[in-house]
Backbone as ProteinMPNN parsed JSONL, in Angstrom:
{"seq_chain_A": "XXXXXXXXXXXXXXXXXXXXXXXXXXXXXXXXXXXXXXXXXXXXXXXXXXXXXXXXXXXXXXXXXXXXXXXXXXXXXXXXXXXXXXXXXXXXXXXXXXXXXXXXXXXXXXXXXXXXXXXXXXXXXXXXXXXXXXXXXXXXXXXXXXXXXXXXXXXXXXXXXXXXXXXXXX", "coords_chain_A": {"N_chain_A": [[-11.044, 0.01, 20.971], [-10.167, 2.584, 18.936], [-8.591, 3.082, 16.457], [-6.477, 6.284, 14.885], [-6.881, 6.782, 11.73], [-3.097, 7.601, 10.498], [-1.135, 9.461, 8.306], [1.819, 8.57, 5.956], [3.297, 10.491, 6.311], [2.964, 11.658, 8.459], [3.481, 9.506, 10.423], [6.252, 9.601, 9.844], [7.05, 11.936, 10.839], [6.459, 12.216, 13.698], [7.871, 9.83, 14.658], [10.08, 10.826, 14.097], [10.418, 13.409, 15.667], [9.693, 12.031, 18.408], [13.038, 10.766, 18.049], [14.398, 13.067, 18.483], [13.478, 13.978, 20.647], [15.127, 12.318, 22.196], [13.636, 9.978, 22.592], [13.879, 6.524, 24.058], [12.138, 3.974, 22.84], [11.816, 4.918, 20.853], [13.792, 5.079, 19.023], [15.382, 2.956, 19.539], [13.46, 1.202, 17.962], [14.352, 2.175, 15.369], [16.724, 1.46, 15.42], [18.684, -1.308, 14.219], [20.362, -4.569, 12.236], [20.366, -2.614, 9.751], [21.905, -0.138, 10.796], [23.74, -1.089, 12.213], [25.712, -1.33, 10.075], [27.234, 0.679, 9.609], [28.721, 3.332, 7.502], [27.426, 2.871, 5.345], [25.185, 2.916, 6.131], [21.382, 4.094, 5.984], [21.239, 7.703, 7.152], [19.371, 9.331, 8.139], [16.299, 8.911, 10.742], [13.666, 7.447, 9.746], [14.207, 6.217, 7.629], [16.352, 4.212, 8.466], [14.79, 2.822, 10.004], [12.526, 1.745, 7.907], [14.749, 0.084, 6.142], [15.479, -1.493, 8.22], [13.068, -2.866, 8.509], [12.813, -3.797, 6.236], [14.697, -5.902, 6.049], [13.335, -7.748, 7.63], [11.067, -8.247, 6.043], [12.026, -9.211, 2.969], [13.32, -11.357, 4.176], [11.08, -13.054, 5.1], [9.309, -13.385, 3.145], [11.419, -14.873, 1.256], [11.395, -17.111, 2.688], [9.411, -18.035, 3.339], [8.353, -19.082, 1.091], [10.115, -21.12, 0.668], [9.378, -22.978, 2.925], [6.726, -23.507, 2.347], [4.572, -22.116, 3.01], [1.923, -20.188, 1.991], [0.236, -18.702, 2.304], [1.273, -16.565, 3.874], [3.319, -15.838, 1.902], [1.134, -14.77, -0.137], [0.546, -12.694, 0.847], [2.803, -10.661, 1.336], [2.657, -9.859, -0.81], [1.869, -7.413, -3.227], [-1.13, -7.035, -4.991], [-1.046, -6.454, -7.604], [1.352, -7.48, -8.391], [3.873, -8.874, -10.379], [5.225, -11.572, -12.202], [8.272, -12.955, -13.717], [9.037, -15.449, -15.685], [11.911, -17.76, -15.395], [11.77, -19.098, -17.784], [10.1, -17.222, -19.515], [7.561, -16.61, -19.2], [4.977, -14.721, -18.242], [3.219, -13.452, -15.439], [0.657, -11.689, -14.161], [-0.268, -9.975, -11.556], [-1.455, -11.199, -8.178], [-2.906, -13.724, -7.946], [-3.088, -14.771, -10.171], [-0.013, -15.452, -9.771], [-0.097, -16.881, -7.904], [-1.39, -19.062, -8.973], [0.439, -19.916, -10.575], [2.495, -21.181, -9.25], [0.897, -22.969, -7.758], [1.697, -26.234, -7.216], [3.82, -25.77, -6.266], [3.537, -24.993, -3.911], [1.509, -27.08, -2.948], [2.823, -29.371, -3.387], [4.763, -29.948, -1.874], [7.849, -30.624, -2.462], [10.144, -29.753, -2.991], [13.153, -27.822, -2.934], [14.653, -25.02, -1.902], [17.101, -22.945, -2.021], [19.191, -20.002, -1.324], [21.337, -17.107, -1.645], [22.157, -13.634, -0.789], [23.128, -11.219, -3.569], [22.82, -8.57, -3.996], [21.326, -5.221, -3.095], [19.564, -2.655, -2.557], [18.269, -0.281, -0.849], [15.625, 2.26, -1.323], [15.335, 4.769, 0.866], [11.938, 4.489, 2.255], [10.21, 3.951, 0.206], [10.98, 2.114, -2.262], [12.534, -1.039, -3.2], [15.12, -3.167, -3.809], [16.55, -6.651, -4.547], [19.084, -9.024, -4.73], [19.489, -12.028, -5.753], [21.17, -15.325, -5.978], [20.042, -18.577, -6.938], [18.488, -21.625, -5.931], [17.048, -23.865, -7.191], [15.167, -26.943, -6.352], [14.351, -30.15, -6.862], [14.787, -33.251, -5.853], [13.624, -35.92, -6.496], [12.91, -36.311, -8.679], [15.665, -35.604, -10.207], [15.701, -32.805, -10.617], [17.275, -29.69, -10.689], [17.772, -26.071, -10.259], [19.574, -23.281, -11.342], [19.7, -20.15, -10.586], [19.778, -16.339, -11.493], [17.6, -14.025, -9.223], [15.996, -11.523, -9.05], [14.313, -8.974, -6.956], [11.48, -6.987, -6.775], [10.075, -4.218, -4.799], [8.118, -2.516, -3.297], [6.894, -0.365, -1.24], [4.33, 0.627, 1.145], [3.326, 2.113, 3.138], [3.012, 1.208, 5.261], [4.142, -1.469, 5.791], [6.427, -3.218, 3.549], [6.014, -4.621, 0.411], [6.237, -6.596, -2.23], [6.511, -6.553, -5.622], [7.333, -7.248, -8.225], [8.937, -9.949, -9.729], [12.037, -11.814, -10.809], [13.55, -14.164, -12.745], [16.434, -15.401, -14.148], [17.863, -18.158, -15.446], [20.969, -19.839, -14.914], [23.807, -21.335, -16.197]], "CA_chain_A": [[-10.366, 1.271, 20.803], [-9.935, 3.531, 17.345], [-6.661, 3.905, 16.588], [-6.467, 7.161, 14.381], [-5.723, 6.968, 10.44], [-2.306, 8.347, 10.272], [-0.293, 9.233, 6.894], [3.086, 8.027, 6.327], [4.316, 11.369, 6.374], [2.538, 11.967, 9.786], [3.991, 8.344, 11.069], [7.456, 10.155, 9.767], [7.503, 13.065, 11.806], [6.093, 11.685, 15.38], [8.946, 9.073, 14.437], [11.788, 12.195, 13.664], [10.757, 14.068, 16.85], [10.331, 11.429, 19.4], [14.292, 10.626, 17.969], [15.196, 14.502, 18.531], [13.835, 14.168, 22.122], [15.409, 11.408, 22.847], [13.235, 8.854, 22.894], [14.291, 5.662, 23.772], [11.522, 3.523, 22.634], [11.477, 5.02, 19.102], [15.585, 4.659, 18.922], [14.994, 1.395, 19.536], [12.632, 0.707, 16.499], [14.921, 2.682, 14.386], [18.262, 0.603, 15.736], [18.695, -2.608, 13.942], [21.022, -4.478, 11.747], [21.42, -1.605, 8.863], [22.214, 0.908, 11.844], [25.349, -1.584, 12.429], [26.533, -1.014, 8.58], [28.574, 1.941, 9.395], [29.039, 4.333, 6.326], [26.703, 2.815, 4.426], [23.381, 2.868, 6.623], [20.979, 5.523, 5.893], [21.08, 8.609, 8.146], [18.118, 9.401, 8.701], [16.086, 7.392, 11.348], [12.849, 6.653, 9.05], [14.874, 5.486, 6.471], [16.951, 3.318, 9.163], [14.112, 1.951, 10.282], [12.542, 0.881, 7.161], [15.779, -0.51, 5.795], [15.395, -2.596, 8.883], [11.662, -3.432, 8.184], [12.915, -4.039, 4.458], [15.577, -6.778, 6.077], [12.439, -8.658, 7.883], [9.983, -8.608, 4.649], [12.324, -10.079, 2.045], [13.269, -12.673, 4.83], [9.816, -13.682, 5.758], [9.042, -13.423, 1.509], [11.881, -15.963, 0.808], [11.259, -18.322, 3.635], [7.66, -18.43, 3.123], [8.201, -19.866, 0.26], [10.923, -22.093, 0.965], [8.599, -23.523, 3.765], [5.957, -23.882, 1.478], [3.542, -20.824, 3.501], [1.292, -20.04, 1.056], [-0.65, -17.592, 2.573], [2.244, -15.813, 4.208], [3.89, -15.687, 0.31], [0.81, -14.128, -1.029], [0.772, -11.437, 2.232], [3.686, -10.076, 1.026], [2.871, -9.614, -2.267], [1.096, -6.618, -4.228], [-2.351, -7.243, -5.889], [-0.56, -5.849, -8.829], [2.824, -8.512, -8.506], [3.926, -9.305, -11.608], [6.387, -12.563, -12.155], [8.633, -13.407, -15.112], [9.814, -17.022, -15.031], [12.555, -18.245, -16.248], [11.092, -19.446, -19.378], [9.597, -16.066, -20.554], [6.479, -17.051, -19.062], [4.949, -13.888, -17.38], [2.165, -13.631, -14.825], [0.177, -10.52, -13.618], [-1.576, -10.494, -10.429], [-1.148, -12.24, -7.303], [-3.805, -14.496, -8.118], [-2.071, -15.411, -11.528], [0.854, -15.995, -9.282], [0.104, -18.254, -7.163], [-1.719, -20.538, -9.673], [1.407, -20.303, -11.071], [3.311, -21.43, -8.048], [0.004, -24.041, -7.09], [2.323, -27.436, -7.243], [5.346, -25.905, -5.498], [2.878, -25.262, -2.503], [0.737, -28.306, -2.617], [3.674, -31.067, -3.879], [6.019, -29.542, -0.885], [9.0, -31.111, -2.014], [11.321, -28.633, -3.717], [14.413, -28.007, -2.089], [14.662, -23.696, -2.308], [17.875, -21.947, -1.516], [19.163, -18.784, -1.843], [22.761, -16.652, -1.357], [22.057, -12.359, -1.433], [24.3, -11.207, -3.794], [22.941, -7.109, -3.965], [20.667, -4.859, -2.371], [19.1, -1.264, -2.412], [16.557, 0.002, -0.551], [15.472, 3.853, -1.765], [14.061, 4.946, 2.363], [10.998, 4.092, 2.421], [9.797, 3.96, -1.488], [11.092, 1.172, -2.765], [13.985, -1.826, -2.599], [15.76, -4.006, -4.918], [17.627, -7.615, -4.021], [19.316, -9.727, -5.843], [20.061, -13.338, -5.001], [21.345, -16.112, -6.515], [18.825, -19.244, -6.176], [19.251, -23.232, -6.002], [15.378, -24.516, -7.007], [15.634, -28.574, -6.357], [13.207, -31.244, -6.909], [15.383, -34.373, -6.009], [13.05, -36.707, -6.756], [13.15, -36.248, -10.202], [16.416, -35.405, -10.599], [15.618, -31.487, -11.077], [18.069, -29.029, -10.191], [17.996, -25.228, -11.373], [20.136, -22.496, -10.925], [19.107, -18.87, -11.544], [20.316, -14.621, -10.983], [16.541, -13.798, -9.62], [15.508, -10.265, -8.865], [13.029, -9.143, -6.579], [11.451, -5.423, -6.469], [9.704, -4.16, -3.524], [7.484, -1.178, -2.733], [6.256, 0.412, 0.593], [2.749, 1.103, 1.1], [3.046, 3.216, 4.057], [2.954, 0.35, 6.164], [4.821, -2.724, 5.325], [6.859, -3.637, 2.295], [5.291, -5.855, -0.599], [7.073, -7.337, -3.875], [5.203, -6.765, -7.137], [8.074, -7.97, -9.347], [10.646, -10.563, -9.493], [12.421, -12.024, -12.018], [14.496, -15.327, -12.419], [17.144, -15.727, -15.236], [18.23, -19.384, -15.571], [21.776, -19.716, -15.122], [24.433, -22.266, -16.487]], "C_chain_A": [[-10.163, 1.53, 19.312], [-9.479, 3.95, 17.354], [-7.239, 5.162, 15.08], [-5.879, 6.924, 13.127], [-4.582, 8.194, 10.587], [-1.253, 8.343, 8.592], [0.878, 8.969, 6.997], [4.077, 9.192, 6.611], [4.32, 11.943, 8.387], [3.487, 10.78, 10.325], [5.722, 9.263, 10.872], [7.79, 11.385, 11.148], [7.255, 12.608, 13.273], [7.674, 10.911, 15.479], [9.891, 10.176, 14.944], [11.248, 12.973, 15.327], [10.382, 13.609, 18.048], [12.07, 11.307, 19.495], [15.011, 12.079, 18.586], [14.251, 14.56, 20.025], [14.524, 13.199, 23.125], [14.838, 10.133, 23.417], [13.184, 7.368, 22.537], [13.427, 4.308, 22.925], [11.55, 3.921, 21.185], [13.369, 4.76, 18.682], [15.384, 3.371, 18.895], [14.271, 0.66, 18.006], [13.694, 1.175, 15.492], [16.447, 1.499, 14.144], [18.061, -1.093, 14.931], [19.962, -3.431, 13.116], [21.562, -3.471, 10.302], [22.116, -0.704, 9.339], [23.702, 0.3, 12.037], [26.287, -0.989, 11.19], [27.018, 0.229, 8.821], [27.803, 3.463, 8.152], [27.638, 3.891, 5.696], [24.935, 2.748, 4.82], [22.944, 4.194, 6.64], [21.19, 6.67, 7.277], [19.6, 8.928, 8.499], [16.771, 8.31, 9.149], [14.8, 6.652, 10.927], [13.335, 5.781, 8.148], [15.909, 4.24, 7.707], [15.794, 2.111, 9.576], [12.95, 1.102, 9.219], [13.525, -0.233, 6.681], [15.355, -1.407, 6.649], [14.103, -3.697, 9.033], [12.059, -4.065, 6.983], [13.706, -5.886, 4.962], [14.569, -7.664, 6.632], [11.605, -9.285, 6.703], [11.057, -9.702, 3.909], [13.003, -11.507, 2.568], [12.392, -13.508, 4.577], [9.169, -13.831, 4.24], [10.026, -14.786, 0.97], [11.359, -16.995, 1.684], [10.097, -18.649, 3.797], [7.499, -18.981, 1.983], [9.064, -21.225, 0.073], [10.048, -23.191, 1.935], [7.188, -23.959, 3.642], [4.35, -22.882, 2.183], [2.783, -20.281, 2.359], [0.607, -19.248, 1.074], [0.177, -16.381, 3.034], [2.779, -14.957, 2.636], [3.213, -15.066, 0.39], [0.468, -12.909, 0.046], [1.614, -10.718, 1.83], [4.074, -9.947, -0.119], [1.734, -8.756, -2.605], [-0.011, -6.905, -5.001], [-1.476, -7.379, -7.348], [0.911, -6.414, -9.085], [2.624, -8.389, -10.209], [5.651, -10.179, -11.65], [6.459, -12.667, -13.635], [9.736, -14.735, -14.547], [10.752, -17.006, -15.973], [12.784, -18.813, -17.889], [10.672, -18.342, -20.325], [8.305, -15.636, -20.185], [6.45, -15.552, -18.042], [3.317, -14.009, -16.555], [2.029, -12.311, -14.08], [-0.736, -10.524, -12.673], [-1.026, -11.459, -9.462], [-1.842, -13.56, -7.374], [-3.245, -15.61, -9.333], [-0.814, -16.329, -10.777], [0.884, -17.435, -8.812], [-0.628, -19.519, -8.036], [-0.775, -21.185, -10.183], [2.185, -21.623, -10.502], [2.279, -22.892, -7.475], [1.13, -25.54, -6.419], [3.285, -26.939, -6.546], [4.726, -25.785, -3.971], [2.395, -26.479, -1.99], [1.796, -29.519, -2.681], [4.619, -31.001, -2.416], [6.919, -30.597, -1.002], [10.572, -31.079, -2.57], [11.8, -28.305, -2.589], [14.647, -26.358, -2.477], [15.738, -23.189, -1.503], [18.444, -20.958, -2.063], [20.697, -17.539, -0.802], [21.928, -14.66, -2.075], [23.454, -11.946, -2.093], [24.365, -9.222, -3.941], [21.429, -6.691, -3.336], [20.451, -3.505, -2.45], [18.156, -1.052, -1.956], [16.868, 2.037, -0.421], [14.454, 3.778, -0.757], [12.98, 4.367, 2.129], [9.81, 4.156, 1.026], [10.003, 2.632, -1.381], [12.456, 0.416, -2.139], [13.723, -2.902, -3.836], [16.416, -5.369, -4.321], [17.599, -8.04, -5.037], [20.012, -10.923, -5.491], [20.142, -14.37, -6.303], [20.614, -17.361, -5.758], [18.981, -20.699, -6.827], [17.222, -23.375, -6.246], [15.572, -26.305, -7.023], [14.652, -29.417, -6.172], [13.955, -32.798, -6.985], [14.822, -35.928, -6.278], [13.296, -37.014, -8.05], [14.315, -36.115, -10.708], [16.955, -33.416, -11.025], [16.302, -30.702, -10.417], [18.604, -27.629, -11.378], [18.697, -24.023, -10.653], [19.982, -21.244, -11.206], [19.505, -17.401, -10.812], [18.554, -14.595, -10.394], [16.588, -12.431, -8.8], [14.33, -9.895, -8.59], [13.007, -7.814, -6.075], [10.534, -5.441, -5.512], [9.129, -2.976, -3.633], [6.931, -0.904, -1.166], [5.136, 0.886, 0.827], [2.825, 2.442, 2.018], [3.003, 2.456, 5.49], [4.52, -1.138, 6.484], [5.584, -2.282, 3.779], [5.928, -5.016, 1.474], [6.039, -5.76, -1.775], [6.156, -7.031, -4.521], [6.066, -6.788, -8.085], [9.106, -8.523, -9.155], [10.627, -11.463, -10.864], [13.429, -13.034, -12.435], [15.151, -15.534, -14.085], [18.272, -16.903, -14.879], [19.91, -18.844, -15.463], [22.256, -21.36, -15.336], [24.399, -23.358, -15.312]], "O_chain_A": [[-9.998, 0.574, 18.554], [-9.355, 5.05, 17.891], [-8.229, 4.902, 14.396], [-4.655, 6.823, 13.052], [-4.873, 9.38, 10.741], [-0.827, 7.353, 7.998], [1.314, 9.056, 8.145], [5.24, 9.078, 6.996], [5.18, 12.357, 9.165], [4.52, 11.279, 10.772], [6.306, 9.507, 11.929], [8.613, 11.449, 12.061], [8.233, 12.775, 14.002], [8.535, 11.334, 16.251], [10.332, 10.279, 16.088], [12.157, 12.906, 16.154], [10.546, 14.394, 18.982], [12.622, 11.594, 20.557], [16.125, 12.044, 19.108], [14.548, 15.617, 20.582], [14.529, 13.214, 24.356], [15.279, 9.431, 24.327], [12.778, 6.867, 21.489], [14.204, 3.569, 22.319], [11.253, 3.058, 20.359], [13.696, 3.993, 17.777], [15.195, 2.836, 17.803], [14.697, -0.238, 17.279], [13.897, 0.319, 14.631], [16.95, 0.987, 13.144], [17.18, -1.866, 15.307], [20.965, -2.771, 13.388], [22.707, -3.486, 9.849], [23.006, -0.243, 8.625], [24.701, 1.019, 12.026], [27.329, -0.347, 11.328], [27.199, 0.864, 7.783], [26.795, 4.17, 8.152], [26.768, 4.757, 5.61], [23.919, 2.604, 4.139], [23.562, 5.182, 7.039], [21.277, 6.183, 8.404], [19.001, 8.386, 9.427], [16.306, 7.378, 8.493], [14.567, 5.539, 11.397], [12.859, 4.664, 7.947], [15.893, 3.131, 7.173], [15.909, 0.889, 9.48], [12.512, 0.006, 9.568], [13.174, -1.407, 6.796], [14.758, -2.336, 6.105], [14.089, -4.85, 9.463], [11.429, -5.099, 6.761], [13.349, -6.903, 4.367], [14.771, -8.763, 6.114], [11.486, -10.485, 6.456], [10.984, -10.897, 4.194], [13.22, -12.488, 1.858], [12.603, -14.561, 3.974], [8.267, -14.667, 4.288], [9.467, -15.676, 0.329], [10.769, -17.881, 1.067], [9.794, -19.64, 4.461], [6.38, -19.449, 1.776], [8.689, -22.2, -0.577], [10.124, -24.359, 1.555], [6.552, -24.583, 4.491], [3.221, -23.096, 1.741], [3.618, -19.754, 1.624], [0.15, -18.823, 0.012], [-0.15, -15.259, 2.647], [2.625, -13.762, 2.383], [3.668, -14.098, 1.0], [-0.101, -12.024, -0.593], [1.15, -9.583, 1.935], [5.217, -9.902, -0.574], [0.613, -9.196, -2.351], [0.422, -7.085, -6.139], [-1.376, -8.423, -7.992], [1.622, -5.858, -9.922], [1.713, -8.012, -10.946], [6.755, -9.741, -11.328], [5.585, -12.584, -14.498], [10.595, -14.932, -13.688], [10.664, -16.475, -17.08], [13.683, -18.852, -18.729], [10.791, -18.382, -21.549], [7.824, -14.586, -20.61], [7.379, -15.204, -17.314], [2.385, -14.611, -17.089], [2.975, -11.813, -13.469], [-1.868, -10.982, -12.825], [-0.274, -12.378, -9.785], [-1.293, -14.512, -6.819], [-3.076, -16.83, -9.315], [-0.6, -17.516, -11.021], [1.449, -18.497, -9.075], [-0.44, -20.71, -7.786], [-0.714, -22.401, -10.363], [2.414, -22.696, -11.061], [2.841, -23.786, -6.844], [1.226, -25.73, -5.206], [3.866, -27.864, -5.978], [5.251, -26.33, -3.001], [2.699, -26.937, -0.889], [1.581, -30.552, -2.047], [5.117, -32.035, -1.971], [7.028, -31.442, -0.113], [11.563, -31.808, -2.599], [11.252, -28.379, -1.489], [14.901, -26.316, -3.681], [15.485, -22.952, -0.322], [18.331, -20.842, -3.284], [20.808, -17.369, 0.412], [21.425, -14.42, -3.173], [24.56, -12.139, -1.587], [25.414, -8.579, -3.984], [20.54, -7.513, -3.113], [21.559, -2.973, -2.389], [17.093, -1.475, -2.409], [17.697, 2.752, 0.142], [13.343, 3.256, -0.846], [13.246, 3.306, 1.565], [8.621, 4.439, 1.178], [9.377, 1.947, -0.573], [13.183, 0.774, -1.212], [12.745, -3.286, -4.478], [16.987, -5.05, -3.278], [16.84, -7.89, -5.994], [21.109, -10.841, -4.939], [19.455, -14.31, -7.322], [20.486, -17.433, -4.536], [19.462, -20.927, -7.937], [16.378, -22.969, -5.448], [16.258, -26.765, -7.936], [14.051, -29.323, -5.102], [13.782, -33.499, -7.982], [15.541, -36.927, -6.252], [13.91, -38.021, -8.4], [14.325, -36.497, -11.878], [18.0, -32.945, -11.473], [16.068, -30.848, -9.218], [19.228, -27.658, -12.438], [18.429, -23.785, -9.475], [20.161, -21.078, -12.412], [19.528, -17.368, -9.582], [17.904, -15.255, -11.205], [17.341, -12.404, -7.826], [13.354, -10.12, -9.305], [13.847, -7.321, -5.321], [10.054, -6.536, -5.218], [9.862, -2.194, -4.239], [6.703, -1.658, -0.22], [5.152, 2.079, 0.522], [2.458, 3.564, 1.668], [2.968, 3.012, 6.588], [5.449, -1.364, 7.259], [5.338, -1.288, 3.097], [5.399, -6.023, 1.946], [6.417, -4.665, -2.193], [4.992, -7.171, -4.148], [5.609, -6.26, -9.098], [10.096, -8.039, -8.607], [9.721, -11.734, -11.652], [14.515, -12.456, -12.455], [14.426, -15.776, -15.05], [19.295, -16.701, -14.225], [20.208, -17.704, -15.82], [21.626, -22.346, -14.955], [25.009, -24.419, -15.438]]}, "name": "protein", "num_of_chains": 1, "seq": "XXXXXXXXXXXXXXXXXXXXXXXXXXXXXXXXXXXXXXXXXXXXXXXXXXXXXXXXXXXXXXXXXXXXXXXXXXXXXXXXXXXXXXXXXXXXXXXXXXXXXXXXXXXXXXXXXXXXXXXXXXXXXXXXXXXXXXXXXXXXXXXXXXXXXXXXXXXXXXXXXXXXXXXXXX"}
């Protein structure tokens, strides 16, 4: 079967007026945890239901790397990523990236956690987080603490990262 290219603006509206007839099946997609947030969850139900797409991606983006997924990681990342390490050190390209990253995939035995401490997502454009992040290599003794910042765009489909940004902390 040949599903039909549709644009995101087209995917928008089918979306907006299944919701305005009541249909439960697209309510459903839209309903998730930003829909709980009260006041502060978007109104409108594309933007609800990204937001709630937005809360899967930067999950399945940290924990793919925490879990040492390597293929997952670079899935959810932008051709056009661009990382700044802690050091100064910058890398352009997903490809760049992950050479970067090679040893934290292959050594698997960094210890990666992570506390959100902010959050924006502009509907279905873009999104911002901001987490504070434990990197740990107990073998060695290595233990780093860092603000890191991770931007997000929307294809039309999915969300993908193409910049984050880790500033060492005390």
């Amino acid at each position: 079967m040949v599903l039909p290219q549709l644009s995101f603006r087209r995917i928008a509206s089918i979306l907006a007026s299944a919701l305005a007839l009541g249909g439960a099946s697209a309510a459903a997609c839209a309903a998730g945890p930003a829909a709980d947030a009260g006041a502060n969850a978007p109104q409108n139900p594309l933007h609800r239901w990204c937001a709630h797409q937005f809360d899967t991606a930067q999950r399945v983006d940290m924990e793919s790397f925490r879990d040492y997924d390597a293929d997952t990681f670079r899935a959810g990342h932008d051709e056009r990523a661009v990382t700044v390490f802690d050091s100064g050190a910058v890398r352009t390209g997903i490809d760049a990236i992950m050479a970067a990253l090679a040893g934290h995939f292959q050594n698997r035995e960094a210890k990666w956690s992570w506390s959100e401490r902010y959050r924006v997502v502009d509907g279905c454009r873009s999104a911002y987080i901001l987490y504070e992040t434990v990197y740990e290599i107990p073998r060695i003794g290595y233990r780093q603490r860092a603000m890191t910042g991770v931007t997000y765009t929307h294809n039309g489909w999915q969300w993908l990262a193409v910049a984050d940004q880790g500033t060492r902390l005390p």
